[in-house]
C-alpha positions in Angstrom: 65.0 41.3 71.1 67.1 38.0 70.2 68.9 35.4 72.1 71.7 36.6 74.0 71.1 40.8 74.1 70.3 41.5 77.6 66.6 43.0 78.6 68.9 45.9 79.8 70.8 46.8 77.4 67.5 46.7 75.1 65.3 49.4 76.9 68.7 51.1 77.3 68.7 51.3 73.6 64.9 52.0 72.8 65.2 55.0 75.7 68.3 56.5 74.3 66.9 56.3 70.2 63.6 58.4 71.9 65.2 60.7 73.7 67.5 61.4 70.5 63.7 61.7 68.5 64.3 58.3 66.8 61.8 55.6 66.2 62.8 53.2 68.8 60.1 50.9 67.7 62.4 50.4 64.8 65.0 48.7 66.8 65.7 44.9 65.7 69.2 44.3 67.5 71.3 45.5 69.7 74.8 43.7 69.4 78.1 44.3 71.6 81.2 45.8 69.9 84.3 43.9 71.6 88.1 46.1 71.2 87.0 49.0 74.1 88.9 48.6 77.2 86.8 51.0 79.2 82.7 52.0 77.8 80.5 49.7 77.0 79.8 50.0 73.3 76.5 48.7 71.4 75.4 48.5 67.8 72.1 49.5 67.2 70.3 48.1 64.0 66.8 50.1 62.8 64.2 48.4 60.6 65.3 50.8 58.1 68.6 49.6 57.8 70.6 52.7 59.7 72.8 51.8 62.1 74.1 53.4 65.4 76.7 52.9 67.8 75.5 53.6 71.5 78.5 54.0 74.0 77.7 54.3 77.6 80.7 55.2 80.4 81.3 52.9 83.5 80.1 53.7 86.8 82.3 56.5 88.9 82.8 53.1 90.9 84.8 51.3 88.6 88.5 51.6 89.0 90.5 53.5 85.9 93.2 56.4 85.2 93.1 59.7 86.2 92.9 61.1 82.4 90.4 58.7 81.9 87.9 60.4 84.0 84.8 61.8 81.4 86.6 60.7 78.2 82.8 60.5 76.4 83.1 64.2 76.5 86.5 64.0 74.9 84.9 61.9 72.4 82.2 64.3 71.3 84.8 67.2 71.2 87.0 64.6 68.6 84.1 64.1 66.4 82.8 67.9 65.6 86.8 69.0 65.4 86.6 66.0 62.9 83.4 67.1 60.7 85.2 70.6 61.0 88.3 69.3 59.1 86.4 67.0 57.0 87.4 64.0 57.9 85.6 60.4 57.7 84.4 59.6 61.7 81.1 59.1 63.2 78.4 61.9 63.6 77.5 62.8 67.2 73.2 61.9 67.5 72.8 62.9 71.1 75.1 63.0 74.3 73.9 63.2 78.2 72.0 60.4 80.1 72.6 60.1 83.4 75.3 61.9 84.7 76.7 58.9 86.6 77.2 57.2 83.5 77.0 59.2 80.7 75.9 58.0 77.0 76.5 58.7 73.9 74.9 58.0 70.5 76.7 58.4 67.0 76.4 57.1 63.3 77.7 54.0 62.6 80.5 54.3 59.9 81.2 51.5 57.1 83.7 49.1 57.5 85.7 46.8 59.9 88.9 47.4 62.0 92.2 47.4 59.8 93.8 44.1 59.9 96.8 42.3 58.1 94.9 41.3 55.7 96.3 43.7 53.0 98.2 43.3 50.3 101.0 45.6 50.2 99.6 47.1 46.5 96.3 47.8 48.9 98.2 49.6 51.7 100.2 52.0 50.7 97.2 54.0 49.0 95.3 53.4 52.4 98.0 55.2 54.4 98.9 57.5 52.1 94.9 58.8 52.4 95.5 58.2 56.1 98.1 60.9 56.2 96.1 63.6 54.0 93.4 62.9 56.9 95.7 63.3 59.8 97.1 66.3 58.2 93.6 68.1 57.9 92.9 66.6 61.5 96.0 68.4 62.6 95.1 72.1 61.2 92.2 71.8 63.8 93.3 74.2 66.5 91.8 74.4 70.5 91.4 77.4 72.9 93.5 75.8 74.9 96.3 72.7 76.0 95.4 69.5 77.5 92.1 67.2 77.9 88.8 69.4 77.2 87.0 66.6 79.2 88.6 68.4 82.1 90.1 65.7 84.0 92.9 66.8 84.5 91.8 70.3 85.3 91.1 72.9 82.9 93.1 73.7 79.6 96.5 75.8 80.4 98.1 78.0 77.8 101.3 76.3 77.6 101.9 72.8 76.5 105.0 72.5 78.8 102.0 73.0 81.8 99.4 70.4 80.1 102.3 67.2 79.3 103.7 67.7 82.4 100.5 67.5 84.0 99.6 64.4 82.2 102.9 62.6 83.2 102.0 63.2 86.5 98.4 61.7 86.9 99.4 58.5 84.7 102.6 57.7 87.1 100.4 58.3 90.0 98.4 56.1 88.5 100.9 53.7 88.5 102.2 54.1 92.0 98.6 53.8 93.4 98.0 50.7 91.8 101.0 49.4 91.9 101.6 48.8 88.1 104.8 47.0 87.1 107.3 49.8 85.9 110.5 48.5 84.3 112.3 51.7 86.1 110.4 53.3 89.5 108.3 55.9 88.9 110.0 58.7 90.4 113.2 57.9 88.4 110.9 57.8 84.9 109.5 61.3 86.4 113.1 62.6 87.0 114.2 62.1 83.8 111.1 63.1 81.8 110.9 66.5 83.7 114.2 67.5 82.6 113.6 67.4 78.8 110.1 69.3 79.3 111.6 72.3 78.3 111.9 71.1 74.9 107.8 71.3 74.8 108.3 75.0 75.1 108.8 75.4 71.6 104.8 74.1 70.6 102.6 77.0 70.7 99.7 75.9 68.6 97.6 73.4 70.8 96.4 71.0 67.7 94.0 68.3 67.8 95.5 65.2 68.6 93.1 61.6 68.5 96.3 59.8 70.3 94.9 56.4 69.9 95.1 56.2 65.8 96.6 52.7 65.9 95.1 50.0 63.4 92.2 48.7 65.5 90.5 52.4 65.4 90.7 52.5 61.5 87.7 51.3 59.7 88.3 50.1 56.1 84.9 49.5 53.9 85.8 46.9 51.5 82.9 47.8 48.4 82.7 45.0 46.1 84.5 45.2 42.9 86.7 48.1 44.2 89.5 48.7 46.5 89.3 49.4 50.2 89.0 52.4 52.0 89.3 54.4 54.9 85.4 54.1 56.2 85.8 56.1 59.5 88.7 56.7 62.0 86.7 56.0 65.6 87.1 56.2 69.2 88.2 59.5 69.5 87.8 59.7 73.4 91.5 59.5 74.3 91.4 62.9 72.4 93.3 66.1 74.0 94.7 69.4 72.3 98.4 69.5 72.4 101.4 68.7 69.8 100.6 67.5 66.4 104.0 65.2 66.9 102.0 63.0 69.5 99.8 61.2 67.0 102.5 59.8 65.2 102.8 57.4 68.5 99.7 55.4 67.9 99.9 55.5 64.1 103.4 53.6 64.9 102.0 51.6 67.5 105.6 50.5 68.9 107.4 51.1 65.8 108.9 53.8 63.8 106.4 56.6 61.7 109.6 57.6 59.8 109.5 54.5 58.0 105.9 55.0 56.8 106.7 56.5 53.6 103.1 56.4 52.6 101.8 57.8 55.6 104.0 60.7 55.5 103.0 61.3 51.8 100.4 61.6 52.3 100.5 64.2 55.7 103.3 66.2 53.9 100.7 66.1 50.0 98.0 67.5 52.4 100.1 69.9 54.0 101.0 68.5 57.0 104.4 70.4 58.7 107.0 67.4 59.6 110.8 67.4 60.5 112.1 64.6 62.2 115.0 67.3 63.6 116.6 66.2 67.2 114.1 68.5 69.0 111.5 66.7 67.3 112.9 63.3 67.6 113.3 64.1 72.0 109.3 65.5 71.7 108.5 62.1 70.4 110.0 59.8 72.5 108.4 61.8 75.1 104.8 61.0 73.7 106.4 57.3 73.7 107.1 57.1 77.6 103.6 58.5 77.7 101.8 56.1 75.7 104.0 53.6 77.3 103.3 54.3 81.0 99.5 54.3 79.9 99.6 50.9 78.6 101.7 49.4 81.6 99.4 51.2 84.0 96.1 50.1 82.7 97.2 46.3 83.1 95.6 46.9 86.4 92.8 48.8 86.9 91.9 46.4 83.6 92.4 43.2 85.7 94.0 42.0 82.0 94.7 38.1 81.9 98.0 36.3 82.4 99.1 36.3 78.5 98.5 40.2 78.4 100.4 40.9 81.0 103.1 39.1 79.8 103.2 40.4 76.3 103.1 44.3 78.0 105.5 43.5 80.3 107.9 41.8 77.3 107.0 44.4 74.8 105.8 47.5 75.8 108.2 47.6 79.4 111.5 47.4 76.7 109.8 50.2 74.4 109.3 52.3 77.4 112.8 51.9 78.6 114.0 52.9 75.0 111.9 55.8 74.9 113.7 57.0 78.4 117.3 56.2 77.3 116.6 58.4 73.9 115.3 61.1 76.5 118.3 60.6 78.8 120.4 61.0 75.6 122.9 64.5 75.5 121.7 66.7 73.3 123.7 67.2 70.3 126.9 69.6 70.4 
């Protein structure tokens, strides 16, 4: 064990590598991973150079949304949909612990969090292999719509059912903790209940990660050649539900449309997208969701003054934008 890695979070580690049948006498670190707003999430090092990521849930005690209830089983549900579609993302090892806290072990995968540290000839190639993974991500289908973790209560046929649903535990949310909304709650829940209807029209429920923004991208940078996409991670926000949805996160408060490379790449790999004004009302639906997430978690999260003010200056004007798009009359 070295300086600074807790005697708990050590036998934590050597427990979880036996149980899973590995030699825990192997372990020679266990190191924090910092970015997770909500498990606690350990890299494991072995003697023989493999590497593991260990993540562990919070106690039933600690406050957090309603959808956020079980999410590690969301997260093993992401990972075999992804190995079914082929797609680069960590290997489930073993899943269960206690049932208070949950844990679960996975391969590490290569790389380090996308950043802006690309040159443009670098990223377009990137997301245009982004897009061909989404695409295959996509053609994953579930038995059913909403969160398999079950938080929300069990998987409905109809996707109209399951988003309304989901609007409904996050502004609860909201109201319970009394999250800073730039329009009251039952306003936002007036006028996103009457565009659900246009959700009637998604019949497939696809596999949707929902949290594919650039800090859950892993690029592996191999010397003397260009970067690529090492693993696409934390896939515990996960639900089954419309393929139009992921395109929030993977234009984290911006526009997918202009991601020409991205959609390349989705459309090469046979990816279905129209940008029609049914599909344009479905996605700025997914925005106010995203949105009300973001503003809600602020305090649960207990997040520091200069997050708050950047949600509140940044996210608060998205989410209104998202609502007056919704509020819009549909075209003649």
């Amino acid at each position: 064990m070295r300086v600074g890695e807790s005697t708990q979070s050590w036998e934590r580690a050597r427990q979880v590598l036996e149980e899973a049948g590995l030699p825990a006498d192997l372990l020679t670190r266990v190191r924090p991973l910092t970015g997770g707003t909500y498990n606690t999430v350990e890299e494991l090092l072995l003697a023989d150079g493999s590497r593991y990521v260990l993540k562990v849930a919070p106690a039933p005690t600690v406050p957090g949304l309603r959808y956020e209830s079980r999410l590690l089983v969301s997260e093993v549900e992401f990972y075999r949909a992804a190995a079914e579609a082929g797609v680069t993302a960590p290997h489930v090892v073993a899943f269960g612990g206690d049932t208070a806290a949950p844990r679960l072990l996975m391969t590490a995968c290569p790389g380090d969090p996308w950043n802006g540290s690309l040159t443009e000839l670098e990223r377009a190639p990137l997301r245009t292999e982004l897009g061909r993974q989404v695409a295959r991500l996509h053609r994953v289908t579930g038995p059913g719509f909403g969160y398999p973790s079950g938080a929300l209560g069990p998987l409905v046929p109809d996707w109209r059912t399951a988003f309304a649903a989901m609007i409904e535990a996050v502004l609860d949310d909201a109201r319970r903790y009394r999250a800073r909304l730039p329009r009251p709650a039952d306003e936002v829940a007036r006028t996103i209940q009457a565009a659900l209807p246009a959700l009637d029209e998604v019949t497939t429920p696809c596999l949707v990660h929902f949290d594919l923004w650039d800090g859950n991208i892993l690029l592996e940078r191999p010397v003397g050649e260009p970067p690529r996409i090492g693993g696409l991670i934390d896939g515990e926000r996960m639900f089954w539900g419309d393929h139009l949805a992921d395109f929030v996160s993977l234009a984290l408060l911006g526009d997918i449309k202009k991601d020409e490379a991205f959609l390349a790449g989705y459309r090469e790999a046979g990816g279905r997208l129209e940008f029609d004004a049914p599909a344009r009302l479905r996605l700025a639906l997914y925005r106010a969701y995203l949105y009300l997430i973001m503003l809600a978690e602020t305090v649960p999260r207990a997040v520091d003054a200069d997050k708050e003010r950047w949600v509140q200056e940044v996210v608060a004007p998205e989410l209104v934008a998202a609502l007056e798009e919704i509020e819009e009359p549909a075209p003649v």
